[in-house]
C-alpha distance (Angstrom), angle and dihedral (degrees) to the residues before:
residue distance angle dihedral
X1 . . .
X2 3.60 . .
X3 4.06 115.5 .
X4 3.85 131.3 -128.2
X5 3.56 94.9 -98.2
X6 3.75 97.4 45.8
X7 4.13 94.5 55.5
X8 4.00 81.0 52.6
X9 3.92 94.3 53.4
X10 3.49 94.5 39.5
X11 4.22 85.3 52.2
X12 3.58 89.2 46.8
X13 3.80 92.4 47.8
X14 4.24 91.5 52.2
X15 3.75 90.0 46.1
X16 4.01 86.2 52.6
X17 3.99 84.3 -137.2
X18 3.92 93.7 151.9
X19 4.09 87.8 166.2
X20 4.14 95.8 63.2
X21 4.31 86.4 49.6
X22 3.90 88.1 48.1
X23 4.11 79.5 50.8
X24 3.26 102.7 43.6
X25 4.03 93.6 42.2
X26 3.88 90.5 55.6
X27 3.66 89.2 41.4
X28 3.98 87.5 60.1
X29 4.05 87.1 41.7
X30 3.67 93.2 61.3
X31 3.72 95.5 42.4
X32 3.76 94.8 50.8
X33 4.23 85.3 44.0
X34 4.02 81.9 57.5
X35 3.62 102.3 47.5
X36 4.01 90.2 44.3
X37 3.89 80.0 56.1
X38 3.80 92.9 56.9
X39 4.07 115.4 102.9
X40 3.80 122.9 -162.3
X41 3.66 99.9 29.7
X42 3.69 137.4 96.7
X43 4.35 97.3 -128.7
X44 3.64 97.8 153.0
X45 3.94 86.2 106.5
X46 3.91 88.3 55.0
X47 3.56 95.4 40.5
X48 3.93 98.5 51.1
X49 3.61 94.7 50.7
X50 4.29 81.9 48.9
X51 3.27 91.5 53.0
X52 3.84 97.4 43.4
X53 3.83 88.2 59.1
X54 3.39 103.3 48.7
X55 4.43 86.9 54.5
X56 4.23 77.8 53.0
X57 3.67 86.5 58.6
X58 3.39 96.1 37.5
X59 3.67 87.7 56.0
X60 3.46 97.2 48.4
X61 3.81 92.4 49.8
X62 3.93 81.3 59.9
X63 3.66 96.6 55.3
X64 3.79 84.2 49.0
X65 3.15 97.0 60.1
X66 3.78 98.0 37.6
X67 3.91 87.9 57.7
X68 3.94 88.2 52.0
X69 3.57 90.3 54.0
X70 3.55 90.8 45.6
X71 3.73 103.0 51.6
């Protein structure tokens, strides 16, 4: 089962829009900067599934750029 932010990379990667990854990547990046900054509370939960997505839209930056190179 694919997740929610998977079917958006993957759409992102068909539509070649490289720019709205970048986005959403740094988007994730300041989020999981914020949650690190958090005191009291138990965010590793949060955080993991953070830092999971970004490495899906890392990924799918890769196969962007592999099917740029290819074509």
């Amino acid at each position: 089962m694919t997740t929610a932010i998977e079917q958006i990379v993957d759409t992102y990667v068909q539509l070649r829009n490289r720019q709205k990854l970048e986005d959403l990547r740094m988007h994730r990046q300041r989020l999981a900067i914020h949650l690190e900054a958090r005191m009291g509370y138990d965010l590793s939960l949060p955080l993991r599934q953070v830092e999971d997505e970004i490495a899906a839209i890392e990924a799918g930056l890769k196969r962007l750029a592999e099917d740029t190179q290819a074509a």
